[in-house]
C-alpha positions in Angstrom: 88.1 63.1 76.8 84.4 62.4 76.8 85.2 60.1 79.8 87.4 62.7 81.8 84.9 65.7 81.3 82.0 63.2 82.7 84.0 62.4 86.1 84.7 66.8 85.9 81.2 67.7 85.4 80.0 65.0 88.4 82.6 66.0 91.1 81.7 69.8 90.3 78.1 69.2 90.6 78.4 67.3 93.4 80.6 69.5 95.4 79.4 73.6 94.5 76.8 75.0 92.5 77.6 77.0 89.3 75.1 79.5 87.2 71.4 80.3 87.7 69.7 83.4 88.6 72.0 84.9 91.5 70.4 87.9 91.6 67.6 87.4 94.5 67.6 89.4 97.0 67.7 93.2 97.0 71.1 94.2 97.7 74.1 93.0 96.3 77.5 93.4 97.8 80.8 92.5 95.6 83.7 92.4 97.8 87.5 91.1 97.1 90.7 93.1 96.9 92.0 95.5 95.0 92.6 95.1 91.2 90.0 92.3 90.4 87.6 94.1 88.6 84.6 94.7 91.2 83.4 98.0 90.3 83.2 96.7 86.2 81.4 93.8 87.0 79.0 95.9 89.5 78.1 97.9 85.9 77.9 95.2 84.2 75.3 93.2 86.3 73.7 96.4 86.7 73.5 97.0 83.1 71.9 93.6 82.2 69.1 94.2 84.9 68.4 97.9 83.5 68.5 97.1 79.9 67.5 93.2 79.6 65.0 92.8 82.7 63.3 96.7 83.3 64.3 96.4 86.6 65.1 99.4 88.8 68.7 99.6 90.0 70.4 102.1 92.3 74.3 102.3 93.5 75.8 102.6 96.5 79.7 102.9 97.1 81.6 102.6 100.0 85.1 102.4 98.1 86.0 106.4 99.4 89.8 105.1 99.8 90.1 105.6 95.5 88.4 108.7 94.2 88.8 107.1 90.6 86.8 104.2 91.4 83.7 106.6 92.5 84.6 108.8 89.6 84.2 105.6 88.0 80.8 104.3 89.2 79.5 107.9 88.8 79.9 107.4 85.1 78.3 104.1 84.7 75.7 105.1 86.7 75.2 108.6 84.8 75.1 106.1 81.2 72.5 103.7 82.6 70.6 107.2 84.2 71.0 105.2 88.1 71.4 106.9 91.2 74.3 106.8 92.9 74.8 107.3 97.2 78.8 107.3 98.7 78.5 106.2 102.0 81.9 106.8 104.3 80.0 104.8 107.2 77.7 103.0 108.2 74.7 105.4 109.2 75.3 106.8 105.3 74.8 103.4 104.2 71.8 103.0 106.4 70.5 106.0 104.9 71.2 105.3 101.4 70.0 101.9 101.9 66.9 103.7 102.9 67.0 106.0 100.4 66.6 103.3 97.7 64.0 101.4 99.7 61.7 100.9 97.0 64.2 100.1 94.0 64.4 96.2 92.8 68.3 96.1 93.2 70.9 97.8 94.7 74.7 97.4 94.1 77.3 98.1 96.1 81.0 98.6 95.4 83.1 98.1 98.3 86.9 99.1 98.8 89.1 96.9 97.2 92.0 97.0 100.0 95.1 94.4 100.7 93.5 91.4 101.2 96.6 90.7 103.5 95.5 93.6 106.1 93.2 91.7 108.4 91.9 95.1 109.4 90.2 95.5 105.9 87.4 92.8 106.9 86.5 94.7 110.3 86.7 98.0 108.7 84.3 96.6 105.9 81.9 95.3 108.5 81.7 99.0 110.2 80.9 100.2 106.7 78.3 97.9 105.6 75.8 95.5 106.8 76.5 92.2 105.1 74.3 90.2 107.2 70.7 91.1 106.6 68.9 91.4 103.5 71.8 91.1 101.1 73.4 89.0 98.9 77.4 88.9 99.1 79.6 87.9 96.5 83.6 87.4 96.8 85.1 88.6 93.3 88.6 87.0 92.2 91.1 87.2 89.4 91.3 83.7 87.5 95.1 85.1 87.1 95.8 84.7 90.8 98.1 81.9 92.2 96.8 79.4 93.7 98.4 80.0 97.2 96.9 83.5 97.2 93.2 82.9 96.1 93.3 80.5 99.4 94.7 83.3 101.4 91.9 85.6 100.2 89.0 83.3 100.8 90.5 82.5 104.5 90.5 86.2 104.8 86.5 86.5 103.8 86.3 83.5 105.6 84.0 85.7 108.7 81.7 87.3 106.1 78.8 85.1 104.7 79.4 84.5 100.8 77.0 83.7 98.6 79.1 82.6 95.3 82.2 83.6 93.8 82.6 86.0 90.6 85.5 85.4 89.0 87.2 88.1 86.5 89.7 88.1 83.7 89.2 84.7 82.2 90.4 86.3 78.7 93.5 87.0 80.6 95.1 83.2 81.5 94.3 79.5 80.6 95.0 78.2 84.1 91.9 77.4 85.9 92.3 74.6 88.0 93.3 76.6 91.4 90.1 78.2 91.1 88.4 74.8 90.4 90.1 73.1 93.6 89.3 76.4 95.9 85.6 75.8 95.1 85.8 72.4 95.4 87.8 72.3 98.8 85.3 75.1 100.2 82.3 73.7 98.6 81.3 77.3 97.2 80.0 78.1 93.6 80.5 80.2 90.7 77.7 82.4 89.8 79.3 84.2 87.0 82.6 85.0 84.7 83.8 88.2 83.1 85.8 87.8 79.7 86.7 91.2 78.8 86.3 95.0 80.1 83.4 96.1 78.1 79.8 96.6 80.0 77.6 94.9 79.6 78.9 92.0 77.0 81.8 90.7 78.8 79.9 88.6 81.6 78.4 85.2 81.4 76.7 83.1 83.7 78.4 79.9 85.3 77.4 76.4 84.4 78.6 72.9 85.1 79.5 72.6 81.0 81.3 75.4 81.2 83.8 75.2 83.9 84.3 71.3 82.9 85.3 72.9 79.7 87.6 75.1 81.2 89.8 71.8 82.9 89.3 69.6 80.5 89.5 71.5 76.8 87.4 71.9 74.1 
């Protein structure tokens, strides 16, 4: 084993780049599609830089297709006392973007659509800006299939991604797909979520880790 989780932990290392502080620019964009958990992990990083780091954060969401998922945003942002702009377009993101000019971090939730609607990625692009000044991450279920996480990345493909967030690791014990998609595509983990409560159920990424993961304890 000791042998088998040394070859793990030197092909990840040498192929991606897992954990560390992802958080370095001033806005952060989480896109993926629908039902992976993007607008919990947004409170959840957003929590850990209010209450562990004293940082000022702000919200923007562009998700206006679900009013449940503003409804939703709204709450965590009235519990961590954040502001919060909906932006239907791209001059209201402009604006809020503006707006929030002078705040250390700003998240924003974008719609999580059918990642099979190739429509979804231009319509995203009208809505925000995800080439200047902004970190992107792509957020994915560790229950997906194989088949489909490769589908979804292809589909993101046009839109420059920083790292991958993936969700729902207390939900499955199947982690290799992930593992070959960020091998294959040479892109990293930054963090994991384990769980729905905010903000305890995230952890950062590490080479240990995910060669934990394939190999067992």
């Amino acid at each position: 084993w000791d042998q088998l989780s040394f070859e793990v932990k030197h092909r990840i290392a040498t192929k991606g780049t897992f954990g560390g502080e992802i958080i370095d620019k001033q806005f952060i964009h989480l896109v993926g599609p629908t039902g992976v958990g993007k607008t919990t992990t947004i409170a959840k990083l957003a929590a850990h830089c209010v209450l562990n780091r004293q940082k000022k954060v702000a919200f923007i969401t562009t998700d206006t297709y679900r009013i449940a998922a503003i409804e939703q945003l709204k709450t965590y942002s009235k519990i961590l006392d954040v502001p919060i702009e909906i932006a239907y377009n791209l001059d209201d993101y402009q604006k809020a973007k503006e707006k929030f000019r002078e705040y250390d971090y700003v998240f924003v939730d974008t719609a999580g659509r059918n990642f099979r609607d190739e429509k979804y990625i231009k319509e995203l692009g009208k809505i925000v800006d995800l080439n200047h000044e902004v970190n992107t991450y792509l957020v994915l279920s560790l229950t997906t299939r194989a088949k489909d996480l490769e589908d979804i990345y292809q589909q993101f493909d046009n839109i420059p991604i920083k790292q991958l967030i993936l969700t729902k690791k207390d939900e499955t014990t199947t982690y290799g797909p992930v593992l070959n998609l960020c091998l294959k595509h040479q892109i990293g983990i930054a963090y994991m979520t384990n769980g729905q409560d905010v903000p305890d159920d995230i952890e950062e990424s590490s080479i240990d880790q995910i060669a934990k993961l394939i190999v067992g304890d």
